[in-house]
C-alpha positions in Angstrom: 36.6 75.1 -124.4 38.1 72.8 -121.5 41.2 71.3 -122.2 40.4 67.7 -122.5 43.1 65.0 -120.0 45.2 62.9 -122.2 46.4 60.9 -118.6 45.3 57.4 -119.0 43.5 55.7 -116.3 44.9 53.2 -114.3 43.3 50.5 -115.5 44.4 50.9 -118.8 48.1 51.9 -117.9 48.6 48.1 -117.1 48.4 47.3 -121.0 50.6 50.0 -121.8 53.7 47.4 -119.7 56.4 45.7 -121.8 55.4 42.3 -122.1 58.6 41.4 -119.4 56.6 42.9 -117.1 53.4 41.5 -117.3 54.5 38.7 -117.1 56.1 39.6 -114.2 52.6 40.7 -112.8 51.0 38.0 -113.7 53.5 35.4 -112.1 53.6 37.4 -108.8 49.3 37.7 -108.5 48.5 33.9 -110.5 49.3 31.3 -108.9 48.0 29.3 -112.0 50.0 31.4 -114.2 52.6 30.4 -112.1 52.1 26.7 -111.6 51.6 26.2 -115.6 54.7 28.4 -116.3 56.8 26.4 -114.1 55.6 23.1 -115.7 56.7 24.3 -119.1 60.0 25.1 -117.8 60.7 22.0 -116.0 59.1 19.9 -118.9 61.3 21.8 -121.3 64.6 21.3 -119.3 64.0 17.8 -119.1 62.7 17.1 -123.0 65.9 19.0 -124.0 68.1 16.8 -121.8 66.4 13.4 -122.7 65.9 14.3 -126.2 69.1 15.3 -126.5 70.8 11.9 -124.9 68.2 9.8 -126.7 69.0 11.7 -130.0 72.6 10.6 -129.6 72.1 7.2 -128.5 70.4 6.7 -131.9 72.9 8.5 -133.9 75.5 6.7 -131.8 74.2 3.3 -132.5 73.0 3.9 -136.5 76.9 4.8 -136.6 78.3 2.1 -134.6 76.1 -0.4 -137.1 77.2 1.4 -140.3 80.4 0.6 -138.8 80.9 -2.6 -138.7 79.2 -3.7 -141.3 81.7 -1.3 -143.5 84.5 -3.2 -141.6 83.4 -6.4 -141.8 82.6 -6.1 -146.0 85.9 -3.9 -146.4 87.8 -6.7 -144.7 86.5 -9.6 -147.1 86.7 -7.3 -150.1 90.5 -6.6 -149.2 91.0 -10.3 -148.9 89.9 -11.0 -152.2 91.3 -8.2 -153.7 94.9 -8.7 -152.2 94.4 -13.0 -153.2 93.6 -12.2 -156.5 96.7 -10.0 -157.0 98.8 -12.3 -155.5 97.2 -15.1 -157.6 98.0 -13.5 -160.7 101.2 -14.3 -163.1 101.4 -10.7 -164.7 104.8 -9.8 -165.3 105.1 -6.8 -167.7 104.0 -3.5 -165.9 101.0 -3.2 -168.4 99.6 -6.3 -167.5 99.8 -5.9 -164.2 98.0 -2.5 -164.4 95.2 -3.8 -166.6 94.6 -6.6 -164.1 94.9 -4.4 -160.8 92.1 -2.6 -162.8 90.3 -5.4 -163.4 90.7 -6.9 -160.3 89.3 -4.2 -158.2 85.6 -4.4 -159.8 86.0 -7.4 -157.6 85.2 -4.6 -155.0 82.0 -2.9 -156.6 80.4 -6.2 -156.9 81.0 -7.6 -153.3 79.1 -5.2 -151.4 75.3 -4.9 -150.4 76.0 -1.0 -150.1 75.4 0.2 -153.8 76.7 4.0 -152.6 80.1 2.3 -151.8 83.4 3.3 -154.1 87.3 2.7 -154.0 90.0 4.6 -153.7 93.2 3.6 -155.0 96.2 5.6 -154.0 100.0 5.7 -153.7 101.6 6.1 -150.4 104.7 7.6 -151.3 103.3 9.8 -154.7 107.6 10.4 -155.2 108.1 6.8 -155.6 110.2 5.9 -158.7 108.2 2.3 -158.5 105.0 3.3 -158.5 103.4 3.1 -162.3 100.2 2.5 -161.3 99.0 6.2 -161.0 95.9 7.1 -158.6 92.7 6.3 -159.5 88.8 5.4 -158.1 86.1 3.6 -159.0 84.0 6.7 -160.8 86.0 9.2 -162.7 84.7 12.1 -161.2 85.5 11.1 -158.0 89.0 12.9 -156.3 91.4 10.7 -154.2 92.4 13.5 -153.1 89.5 13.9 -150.3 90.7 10.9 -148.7 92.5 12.1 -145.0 96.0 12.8 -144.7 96.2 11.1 -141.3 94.2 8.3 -142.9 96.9 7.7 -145.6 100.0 8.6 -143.2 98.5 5.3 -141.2 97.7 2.9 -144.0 101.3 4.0 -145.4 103.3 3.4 -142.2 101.1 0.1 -140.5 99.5 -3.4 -141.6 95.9 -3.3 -140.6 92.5 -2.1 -141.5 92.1 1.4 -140.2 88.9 4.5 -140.7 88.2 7.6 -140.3 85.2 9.6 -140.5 85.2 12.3 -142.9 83.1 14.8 -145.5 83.5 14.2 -149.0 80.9 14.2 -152.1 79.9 10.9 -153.1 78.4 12.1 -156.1 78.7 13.8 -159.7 78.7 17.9 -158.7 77.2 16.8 -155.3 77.8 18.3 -151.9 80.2 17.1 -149.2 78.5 14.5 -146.9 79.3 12.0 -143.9 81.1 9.2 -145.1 83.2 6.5 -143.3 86.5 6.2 -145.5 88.3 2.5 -144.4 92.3 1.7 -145.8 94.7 -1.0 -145.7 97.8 -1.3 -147.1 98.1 -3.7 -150.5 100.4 -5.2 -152.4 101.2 -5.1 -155.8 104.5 -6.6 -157.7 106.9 -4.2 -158.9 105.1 -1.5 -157.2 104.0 -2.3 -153.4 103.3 1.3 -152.0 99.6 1.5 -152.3 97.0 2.1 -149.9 93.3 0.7 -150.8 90.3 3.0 -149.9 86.8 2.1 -149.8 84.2 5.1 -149.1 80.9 4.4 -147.2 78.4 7.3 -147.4 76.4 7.7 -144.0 74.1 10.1 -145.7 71.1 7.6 -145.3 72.0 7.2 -141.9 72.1 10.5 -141.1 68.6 11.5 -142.7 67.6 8.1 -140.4 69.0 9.9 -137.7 67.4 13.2 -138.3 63.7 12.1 -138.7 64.0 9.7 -135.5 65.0 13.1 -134.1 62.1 15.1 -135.9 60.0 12.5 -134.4 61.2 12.5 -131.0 60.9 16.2 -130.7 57.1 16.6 -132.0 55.9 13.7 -129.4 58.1 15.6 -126.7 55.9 19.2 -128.3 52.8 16.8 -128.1 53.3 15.6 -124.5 54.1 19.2 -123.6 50.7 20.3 -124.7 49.0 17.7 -123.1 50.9 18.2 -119.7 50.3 21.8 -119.8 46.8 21.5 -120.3 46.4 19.0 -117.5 48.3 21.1 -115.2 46.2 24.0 -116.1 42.6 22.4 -115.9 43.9 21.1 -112.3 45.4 24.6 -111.2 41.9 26.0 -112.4 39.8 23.7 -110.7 41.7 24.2 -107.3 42.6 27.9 -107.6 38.7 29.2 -109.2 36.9 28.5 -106.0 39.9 30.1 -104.2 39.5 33.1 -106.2 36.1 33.1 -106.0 36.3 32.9 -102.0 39.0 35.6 -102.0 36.0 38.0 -104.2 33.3 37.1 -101.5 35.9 38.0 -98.6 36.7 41.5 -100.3 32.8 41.6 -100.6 32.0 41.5 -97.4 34.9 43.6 -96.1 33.5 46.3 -97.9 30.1 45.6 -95.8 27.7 43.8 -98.1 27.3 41.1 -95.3 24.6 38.7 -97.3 27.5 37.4 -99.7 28.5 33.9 -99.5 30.7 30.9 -101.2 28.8 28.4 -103.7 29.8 25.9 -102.5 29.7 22.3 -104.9 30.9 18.6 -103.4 32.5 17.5 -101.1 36.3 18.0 -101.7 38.7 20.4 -99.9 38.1 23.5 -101.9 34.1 22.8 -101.1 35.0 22.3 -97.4 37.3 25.4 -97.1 33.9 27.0 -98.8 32.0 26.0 -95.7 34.1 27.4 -93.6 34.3 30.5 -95.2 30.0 30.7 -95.4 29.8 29.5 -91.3 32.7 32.2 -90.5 30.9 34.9 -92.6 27.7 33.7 -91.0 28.8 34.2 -87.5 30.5 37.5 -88.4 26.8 39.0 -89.3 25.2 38.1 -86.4 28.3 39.4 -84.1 27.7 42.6 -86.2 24.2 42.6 -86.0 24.4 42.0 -82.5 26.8 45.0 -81.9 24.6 47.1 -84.0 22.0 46.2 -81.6 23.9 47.0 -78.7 25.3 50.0 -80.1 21.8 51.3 -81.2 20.3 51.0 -77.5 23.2 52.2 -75.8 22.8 55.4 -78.2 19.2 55.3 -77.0 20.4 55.1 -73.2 23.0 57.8 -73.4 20.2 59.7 -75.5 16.8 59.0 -72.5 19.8 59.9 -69.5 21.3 63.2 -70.8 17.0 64.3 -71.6 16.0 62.9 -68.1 19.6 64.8 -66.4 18.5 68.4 -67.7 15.3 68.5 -65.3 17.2 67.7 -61.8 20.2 70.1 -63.5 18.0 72.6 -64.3 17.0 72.6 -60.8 20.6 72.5 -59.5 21.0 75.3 -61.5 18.6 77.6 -60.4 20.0 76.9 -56.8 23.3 77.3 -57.4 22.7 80.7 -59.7 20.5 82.1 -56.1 23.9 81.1 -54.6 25.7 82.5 -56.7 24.2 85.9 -56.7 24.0 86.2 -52.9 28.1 85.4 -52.3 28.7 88.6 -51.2 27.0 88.0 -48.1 28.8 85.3 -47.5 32.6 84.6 -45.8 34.9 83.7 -48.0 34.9 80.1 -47.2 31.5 79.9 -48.6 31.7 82.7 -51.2 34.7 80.4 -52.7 32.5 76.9 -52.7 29.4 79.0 -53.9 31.3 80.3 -57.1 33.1 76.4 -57.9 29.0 75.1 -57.5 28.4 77.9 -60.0 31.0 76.9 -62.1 30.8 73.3 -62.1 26.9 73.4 -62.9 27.7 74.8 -65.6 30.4 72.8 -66.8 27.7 70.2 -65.9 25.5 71.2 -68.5 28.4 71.3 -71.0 29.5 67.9 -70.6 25.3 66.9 -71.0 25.3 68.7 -73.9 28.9 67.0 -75.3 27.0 63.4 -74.7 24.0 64.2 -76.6 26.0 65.5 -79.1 28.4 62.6 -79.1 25.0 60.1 -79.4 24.0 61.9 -82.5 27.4 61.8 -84.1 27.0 57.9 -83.8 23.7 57.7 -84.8 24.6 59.5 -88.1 22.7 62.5 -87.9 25.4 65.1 -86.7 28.8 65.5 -88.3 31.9 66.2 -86.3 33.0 69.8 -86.7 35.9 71.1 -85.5 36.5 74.3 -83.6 39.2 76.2 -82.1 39.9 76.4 -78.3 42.3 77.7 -76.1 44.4 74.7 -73.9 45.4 77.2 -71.2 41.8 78.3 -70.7 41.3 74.5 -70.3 44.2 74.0 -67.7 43.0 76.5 -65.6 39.4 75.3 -65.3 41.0 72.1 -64.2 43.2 73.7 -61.9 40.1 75.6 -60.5 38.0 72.6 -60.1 41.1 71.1 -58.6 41.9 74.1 -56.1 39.3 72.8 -53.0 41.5 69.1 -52.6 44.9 71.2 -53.2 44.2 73.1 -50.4 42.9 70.3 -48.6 46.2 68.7 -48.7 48.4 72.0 -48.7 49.7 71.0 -51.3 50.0 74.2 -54.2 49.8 74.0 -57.8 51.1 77.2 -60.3 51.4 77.3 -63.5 54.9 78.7 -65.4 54.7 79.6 -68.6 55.2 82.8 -70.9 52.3 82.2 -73.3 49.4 83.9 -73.1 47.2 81.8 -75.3 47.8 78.7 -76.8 44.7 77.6 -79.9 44.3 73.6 -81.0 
């Protein structure tokens, strides 16, 4: 039984390539391919950079407005806090606590933000003065993730001051963005204190986020909608292209009858009717050559038949010659035998042209035979001996081969 191939064909070794390198065949023989692929990239380099600087323009500005308006409420609520301290005529260090305690709701009710909490906490912890111990507006809540650069400045400057920082403004919740703001207050018997009020920026953040979410799946829908414009344009200019390129390979291969369809009146359609007039004048130029070429076959054909009855004639003549040299001097005994020689070489050449119109007609093959190049060179020499002497001019030939085949 024959051992059945297990090559694959050419055709289907193309889908056997990595996917890296059809694509690289594609974008090296599409020119669509190739026009859509680099709209994607450019429309991708250029969402990611606008996206990107639009998503932090909007992060930037829902910041800078959470901002302010933490400063601007932290400011009145230390104001009041600090003038209702200072207001107060507590003198025993239990009244003064209870009232700093009470004084500081002032704080959870004088904000529009209902995710806001204090932070009360002592500056200098190692402070024999301080009696008021830390505390915050929820119990669970640790003034201990308020910044240590935070407190440092509060400590060691009058002012408002923030900082942006990750806490969890929540019971058992995870850290989130807050903005923590501090001033420094005062409060008798015990002045070291710094005043912290936490804003969480969670809300903003999720704001943030879905503008972003947003942003991106318009930029994913714009992208689609690009891509497929590009592509129905590329298509529509590249088909009839292809389509022409098809008809050319056509007719190279010699079905001359094929032409472009050609539709409106646009550059691809004129490029069509340039294509169909070209391929047009390139049958009748054939056809006409074909003509030619059949009657000169024909003349070569009628002048070798109508050459063998005058040859013929020659011949006989020059074979009479030919037989009858002896009798002759050598002068003529020479000339006789090159008549001989060249009538025959006569009929040879005759015979080379008919065979030569045949092989162009398509009825004989071309066979090749062996012959010997010396035995050549010497027949011209021969034929070439008469002028030489004419001239006195001598011709030899050197060589040690004997016989030389091609």
């Amino acid at each position: 039984m024959a051992e059945e191939s297990l090559t694959p064909s050419p055709t289907s070794q193309r889908w056997y390539k990595s996917p890296t390198k059809q694509l690289a065949w594609r974008w090296q023989h599409s020119l669509q391919f190739r026009a859509v692929a680099m709209a994607i990239i450019l429309l991708m380099i250029t969402f990611v950079v606008v996206g990107t600087f639009l998503s932090n323009q909007i992060a930037s500005s829902l910041f800078n407005g959470r901002l302010d308006q933490a400063l601007e409420e932290s400011s009145a609520g230390f104001t009041n806090v600090q003038s209702v301290i200072d207001s107060s005529d507590a003198i025993d260090r239990t009244e003064i606590e209870s009232d700093v305690r009470r004084f500081l709701t002032v704080l959870e009710t004088g904000s529009t933000d209902s995710q806001r909490q204090w932070m009360l906490i002592p500056t200098e912890p190692d402070n024999s003065q301080s009696f008021i111990q830390q505390q915050a507006q929820f119990s669970w809540a640790n003034p201990d993730d308020i910044p240590e650069d935070l407190v440092h400045t509060v400590a060691g400057q009058d002012g408002i001051y923030w900082q942006s920082a990750q806490m969890p403004v929540q019971e058992n919740g995870s850290p989130v963005p807050v903005v923590v703001v501090g001033t420094r207050i005062n409060i008798p018997q015990s002045p070291e204190y710094g005043l912290f009020l936490v804003y969480d920026l969670s809300s903003s953040q999720q704001i943030a986020q879905y503008i972003s979410l947003v942003l991106w799946l318009g930029f994913a829908i714009m992208l689609l909608v690009v891509v497929s414009i590009v592509w129905l344009i590329t298509r529509s200019v590249i088909r009839p292209i292809s389509l022409t390129a098809v008809t050319a390979e056509k007719l190279a291969a010699g079905d001359l009858n094929q032409r472009v369809n050609v539709q409106g009146l646009n550059e691809t359609s004129r490029l069509g009717v340039s294509f169909n007039k070209m391929a047009d004048s390139l049958q009748e130029q054939i056809s006409r050559l074909e003509t030619l070429s059949t009657m000169q076959q024909r003349f070569v054909s009628d002048v070798s038949h109508e050459l063998r009855t005058p040859l013929t004639t020659v011949r006989m003549a020059a074979e009479l010659l030919h037989d009858a040299r002896d009798g002759l001097d050598p002068l003529h005994r020479r000339s006789t035998e090159l008549l001989y020689n060249q009538v025959d070489r006569f009929d040879t050449l005759l015979a080379d042209l008919l065979e030569i119109s045949r092989f162009d007609a398509g009825s004989a093959t071309l066979d090749l035979v062996p012959a010997d190049i010396l035995t050549v060179l010497n027949e011209i020499i021969d034929s070439a001996q008469p002028h030489l002497e004419r001239v006195g001019a001598p011709l030899e030939v050197h060589t040690d081969i004997a016989e030389l085949t091609v």
